[in-house]
KOLKOL-807913 format. One record per residue (C-alpha): x negated, y, z; residue in one letter. Coordinates in nm, 3 decimals, padded with zeros to 5 digits, m for minus. Example, Ala and Ser with C-alpha at 12.3 -4.5 7.8 and 13.67 -1.06 7.14 Angstrom:
<mibas>
MIBA       x       y       z type
MIBA m01.230 m00.450  00.780    a
MIBA m01.367 m00.106  00.714    s
</mibas>
This chain:
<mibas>
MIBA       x       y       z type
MIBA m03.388  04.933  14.633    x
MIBA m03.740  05.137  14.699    x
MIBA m03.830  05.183  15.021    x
MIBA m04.020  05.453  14.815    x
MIBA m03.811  05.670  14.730    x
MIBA m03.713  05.836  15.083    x
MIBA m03.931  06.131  14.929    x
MIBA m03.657  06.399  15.163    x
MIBA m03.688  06.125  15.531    x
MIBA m03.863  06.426  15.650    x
MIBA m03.563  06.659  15.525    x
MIBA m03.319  06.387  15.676    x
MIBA m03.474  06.362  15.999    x
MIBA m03.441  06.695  16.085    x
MIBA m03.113  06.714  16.003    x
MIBA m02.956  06.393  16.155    x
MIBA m03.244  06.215  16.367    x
MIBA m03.408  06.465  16.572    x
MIBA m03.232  06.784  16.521    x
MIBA m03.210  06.922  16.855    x
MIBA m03.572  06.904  16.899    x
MIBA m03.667  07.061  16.560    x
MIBA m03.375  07.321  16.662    x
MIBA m03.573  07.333  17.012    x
MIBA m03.879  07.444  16.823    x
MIBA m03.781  07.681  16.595    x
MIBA m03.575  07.852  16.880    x
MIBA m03.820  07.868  17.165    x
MIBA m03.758  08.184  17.351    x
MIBA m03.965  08.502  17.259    x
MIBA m04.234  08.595  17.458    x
MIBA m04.226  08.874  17.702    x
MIBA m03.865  08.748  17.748    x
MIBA m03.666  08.832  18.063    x
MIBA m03.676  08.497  18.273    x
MIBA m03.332  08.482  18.278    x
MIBA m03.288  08.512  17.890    x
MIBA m03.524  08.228  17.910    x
MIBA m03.355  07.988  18.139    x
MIBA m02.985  08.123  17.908    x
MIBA m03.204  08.061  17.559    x
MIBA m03.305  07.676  17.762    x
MIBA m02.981  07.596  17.840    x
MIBA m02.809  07.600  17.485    x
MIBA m03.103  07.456  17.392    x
MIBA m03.063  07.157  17.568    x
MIBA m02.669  07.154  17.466    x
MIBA m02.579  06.848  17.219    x
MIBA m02.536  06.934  16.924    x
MIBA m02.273  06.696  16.888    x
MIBA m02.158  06.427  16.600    x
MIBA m02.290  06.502  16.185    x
MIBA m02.107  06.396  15.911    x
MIBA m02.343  06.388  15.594    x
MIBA m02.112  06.387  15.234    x
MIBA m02.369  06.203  15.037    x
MIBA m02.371  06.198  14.671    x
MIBA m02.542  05.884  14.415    x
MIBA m02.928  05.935  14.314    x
MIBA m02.859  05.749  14.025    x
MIBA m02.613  05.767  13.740    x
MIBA m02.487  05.445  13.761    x
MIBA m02.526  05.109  14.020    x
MIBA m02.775  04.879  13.922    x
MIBA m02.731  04.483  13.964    x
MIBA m03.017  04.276  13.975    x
MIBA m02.996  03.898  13.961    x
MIBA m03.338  03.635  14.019    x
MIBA m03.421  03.331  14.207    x
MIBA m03.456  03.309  14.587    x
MIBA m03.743  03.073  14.691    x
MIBA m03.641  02.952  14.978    x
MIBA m03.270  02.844  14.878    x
MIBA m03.395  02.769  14.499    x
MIBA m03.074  02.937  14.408    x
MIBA m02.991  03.263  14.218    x
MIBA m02.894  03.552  14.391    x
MIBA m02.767  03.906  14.283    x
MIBA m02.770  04.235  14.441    x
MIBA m02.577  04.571  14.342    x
MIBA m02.786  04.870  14.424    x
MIBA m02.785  05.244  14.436    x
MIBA m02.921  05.527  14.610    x
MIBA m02.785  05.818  14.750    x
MIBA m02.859  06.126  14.936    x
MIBA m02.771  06.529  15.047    x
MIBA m02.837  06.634  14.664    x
MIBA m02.888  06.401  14.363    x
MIBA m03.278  06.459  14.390    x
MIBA m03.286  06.414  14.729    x
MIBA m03.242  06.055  14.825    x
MIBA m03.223  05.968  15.189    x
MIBA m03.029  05.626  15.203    x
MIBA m02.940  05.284  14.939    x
MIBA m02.723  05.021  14.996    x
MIBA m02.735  04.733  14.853    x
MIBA m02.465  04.419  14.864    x
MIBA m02.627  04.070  14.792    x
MIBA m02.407  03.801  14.617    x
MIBA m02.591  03.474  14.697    x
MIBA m02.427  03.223  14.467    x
MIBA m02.211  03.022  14.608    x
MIBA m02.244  03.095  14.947    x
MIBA m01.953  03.177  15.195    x
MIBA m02.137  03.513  15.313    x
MIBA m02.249  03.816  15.158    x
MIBA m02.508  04.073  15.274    x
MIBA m02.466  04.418  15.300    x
MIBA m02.800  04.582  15.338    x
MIBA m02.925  04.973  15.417    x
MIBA m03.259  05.175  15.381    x
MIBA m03.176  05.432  15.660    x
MIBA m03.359  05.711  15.746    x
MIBA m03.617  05.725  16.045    x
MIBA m03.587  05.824  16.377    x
MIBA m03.283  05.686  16.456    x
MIBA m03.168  05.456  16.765    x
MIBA m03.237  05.102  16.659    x
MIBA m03.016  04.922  16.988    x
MIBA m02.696  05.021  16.892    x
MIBA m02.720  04.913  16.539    x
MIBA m02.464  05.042  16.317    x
MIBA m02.144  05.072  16.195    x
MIBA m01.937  05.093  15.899    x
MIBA m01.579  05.126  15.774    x
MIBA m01.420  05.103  15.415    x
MIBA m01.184  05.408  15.345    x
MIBA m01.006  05.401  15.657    x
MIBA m01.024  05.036  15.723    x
MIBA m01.170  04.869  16.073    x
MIBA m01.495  04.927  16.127    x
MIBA m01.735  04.636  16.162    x
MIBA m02.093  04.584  16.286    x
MIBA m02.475  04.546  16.168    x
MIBA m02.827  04.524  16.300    x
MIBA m03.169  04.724  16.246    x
MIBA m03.414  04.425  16.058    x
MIBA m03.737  04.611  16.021    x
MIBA m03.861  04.976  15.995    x
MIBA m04.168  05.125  15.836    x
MIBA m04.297  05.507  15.841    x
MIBA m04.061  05.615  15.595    x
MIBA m03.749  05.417  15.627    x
MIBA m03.543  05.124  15.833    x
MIBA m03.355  04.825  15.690    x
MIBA m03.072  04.727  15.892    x
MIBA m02.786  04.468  15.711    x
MIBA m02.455  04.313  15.800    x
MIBA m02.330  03.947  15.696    x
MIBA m01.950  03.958  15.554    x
MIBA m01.739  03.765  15.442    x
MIBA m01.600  03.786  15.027    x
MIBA m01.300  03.956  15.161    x
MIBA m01.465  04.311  15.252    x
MIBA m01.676  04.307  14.926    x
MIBA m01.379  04.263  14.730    x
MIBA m01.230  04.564  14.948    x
MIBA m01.502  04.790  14.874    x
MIBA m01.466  04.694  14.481    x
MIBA m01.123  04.860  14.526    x
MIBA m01.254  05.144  14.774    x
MIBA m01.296  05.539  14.732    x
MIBA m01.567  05.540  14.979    x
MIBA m01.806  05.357  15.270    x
MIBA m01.871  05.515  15.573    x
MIBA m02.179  05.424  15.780    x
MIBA m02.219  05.548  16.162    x
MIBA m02.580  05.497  16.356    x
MIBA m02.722  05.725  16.600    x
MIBA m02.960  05.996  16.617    x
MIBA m03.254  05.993  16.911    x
MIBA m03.014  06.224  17.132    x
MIBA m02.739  05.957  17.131    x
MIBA m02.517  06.196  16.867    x
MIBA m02.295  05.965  16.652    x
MIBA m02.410  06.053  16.245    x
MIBA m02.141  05.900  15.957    x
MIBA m02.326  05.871  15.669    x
MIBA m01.987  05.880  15.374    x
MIBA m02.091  05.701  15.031    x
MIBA m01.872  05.680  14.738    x
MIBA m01.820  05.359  14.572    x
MIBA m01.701  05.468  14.260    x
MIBA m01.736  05.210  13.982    x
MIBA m01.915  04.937  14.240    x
MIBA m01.653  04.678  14.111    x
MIBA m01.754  04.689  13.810    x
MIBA m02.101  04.659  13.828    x
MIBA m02.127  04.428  14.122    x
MIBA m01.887  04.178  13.877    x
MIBA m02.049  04.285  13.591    x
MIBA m02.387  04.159  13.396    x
MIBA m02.716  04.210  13.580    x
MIBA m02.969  04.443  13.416    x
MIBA m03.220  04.371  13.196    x
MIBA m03.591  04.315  13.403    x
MIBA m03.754  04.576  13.146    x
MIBA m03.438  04.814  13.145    x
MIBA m03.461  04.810  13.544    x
MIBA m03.850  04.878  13.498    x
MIBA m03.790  05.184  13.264    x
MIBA m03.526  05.338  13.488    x
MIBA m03.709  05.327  13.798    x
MIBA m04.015  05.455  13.592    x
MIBA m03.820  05.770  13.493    x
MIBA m03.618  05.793  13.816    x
MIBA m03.947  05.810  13.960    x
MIBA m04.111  06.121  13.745    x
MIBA m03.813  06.296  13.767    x
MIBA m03.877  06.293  14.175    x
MIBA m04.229  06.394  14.131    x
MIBA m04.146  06.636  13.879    x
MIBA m03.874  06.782  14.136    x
MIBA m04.091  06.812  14.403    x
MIBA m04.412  06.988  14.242    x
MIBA m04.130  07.245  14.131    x
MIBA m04.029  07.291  14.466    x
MIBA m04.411  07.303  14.598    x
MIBA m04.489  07.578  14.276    x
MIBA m04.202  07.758  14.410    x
MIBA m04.329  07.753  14.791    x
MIBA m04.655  07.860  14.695    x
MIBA m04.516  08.106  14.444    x
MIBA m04.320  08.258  14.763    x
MIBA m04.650  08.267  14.974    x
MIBA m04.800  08.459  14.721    x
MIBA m04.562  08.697  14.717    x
MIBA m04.586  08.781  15.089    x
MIBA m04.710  09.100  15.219    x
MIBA m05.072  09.149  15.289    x
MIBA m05.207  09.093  15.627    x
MIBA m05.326  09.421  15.771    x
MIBA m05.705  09.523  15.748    x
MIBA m05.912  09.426  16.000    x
MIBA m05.981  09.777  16.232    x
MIBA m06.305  09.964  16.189    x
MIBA m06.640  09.899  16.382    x
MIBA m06.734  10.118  16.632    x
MIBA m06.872  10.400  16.486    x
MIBA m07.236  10.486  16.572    x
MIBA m07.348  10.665  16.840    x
MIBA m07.469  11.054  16.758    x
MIBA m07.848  11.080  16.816    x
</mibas>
C-alpha cells in the first residue's frame, strides 16, 4: 500500500472532490454574453451536483498479504492489500485490513483521494450491512489515510462479502460511495503472506506498467496537438508609403 501510486488523484479529484468548481471553470459563460444568460449560466453553476457513486475495479490481479514485525508491540502483524481505481491503470484508492496477532481489534485502513472533507470522516458498509464509522489519520499532496478499528466479526463478514462500500465527502458537502469488490479477500487475508522478494518484483512491474501507461497517454496527447490546425498567419505590415 503506495501512497505512490495515486498517479490519476488529479483525475479523481475532479471527478469526486472538487467537481463543481472544475465544472465552474470549464463552463464560465462566453463573453459578450447577454447579462441575463450570465446570471442563468451562474445559477446552474452554483447548483449541487449532487451524490457520485464511483464502481471501482482492482489495480492488481490478485490481493497481496504482507506479514513482519511491529516495533513497538514486538509482535507480528499482517496486512491484506490491494488497490483499486476508475480503470485497472488508473488507481485512485487501497485498502488495506491489518491482522495484528492476537489482538481483539483489527484495522481497516484507506489511501483516499485528496480534496476531500476530513471532519466528517467516513463511512463504510459491507454488501448491504450497517454502516459503521472511521477517521482521516494523515494526508499528504497526493493522498489521505483515514482507518477504522473493528472487531473479528466484520472482517470475517467481508471474507464472505461481494463488495465494500466506502462514503466520504467531497469539498461541496456531496456524499461520494466509493464500491470495492472483495472478491477472493478470504482467501488471501487467511492465506500465506507473500514472499519479501515476490512483493518487491510485483510492485517493480506494477510500477513500469504505470509509467509505461502514462507516457502512452502523454505520446498520444502530444500526437493530438500535433495534429491540430495551424494558427493563422500573422497579418501583413503596413505597406509603404508611395513616394
Amino acid at each position: 500500500m503506495s501512497i505512490k501510486f495515486l498517479r490519476s488523484s488529479a483525475a479523481a479529484l475532479a471527478l469526486f472532490a472538487g467537481g463543481s468548481a472544475f465544472a465552474q471553470q470549464a463552463q464560465a459563460p462566453a463573453a459578450g454574453a447577454a447579462p441575463q444568460q450570465q446570471q442563468q449560466q451562474q445559477q446552474q453553476q452554483q447548483q449541487p451536483q449532487g451524490p457520485v457513486k464511483a464502481d471501482l475495479v482492482p489495480v492488481q490481479p490478485e490481493w497481496t498479504k504482507v506479514c513482519g514485525g511491529d516495533p513497538q508491540s514486538q509482535k507480528e502483524v499482517c496486512y491484506t492489500t490491494r488497490d483499486f481505481g476508475l480503470q485497472a491503470d488508473q488507481p485512485i484508492l487501497a485498502l488495506a485490513v491489518y491482522d495484528p496477532k492476537g489482538a481483539p481489534e483489527k484495522v481497516i485502513r484507506l489511501l483516499l483521494p485528496p480534496g476531500l472533507l476530513l471532519k466528517p470522516g467516513f463511512r463504510f458498509s459491507i454488501d448491504k450491512g450497517p454502516q459503521e464509522t472511521g477517521a482521516f489519520e494523515i494526508c499528504f499532496p497526493n493522498g489521505c489515510f483515514a482507518e477504522a478499528k473493528v472487531k473479528q466479526a466484520t472482517v470475517d463478514s467481508m471474507k464472505k462479502a461481494e463488495k465494500l462500500s466506502v462514503v466520504v465527502k467531497n469539498q461541496v458537502n456531496n456524499e461520494v460511495t466509493f464500491v470495492l469488490p472483495l472478491a477472493a479477500f478470504g482467501k488471501a487475508f487467511d492465506g500465506p503472506a507473500i514472499d519479501p522478494k515476490v512483493l518487491e518484483e510485483r510492485q517493480k512491474k506494477l510500477q513500469e506498467d504505470l509509467e509505461k501507461k502514462a507516457a502512452e497517454e502523454r505520446s498520444k496527447l502530444d500526437a493530438s496537438k500535433g495534429g491540430a490546425a495551424a494558427p493563422a498567419p500573422a497579418p501583413a505590415g503596413k505597406a509603404p508609403a508611395v513616394k
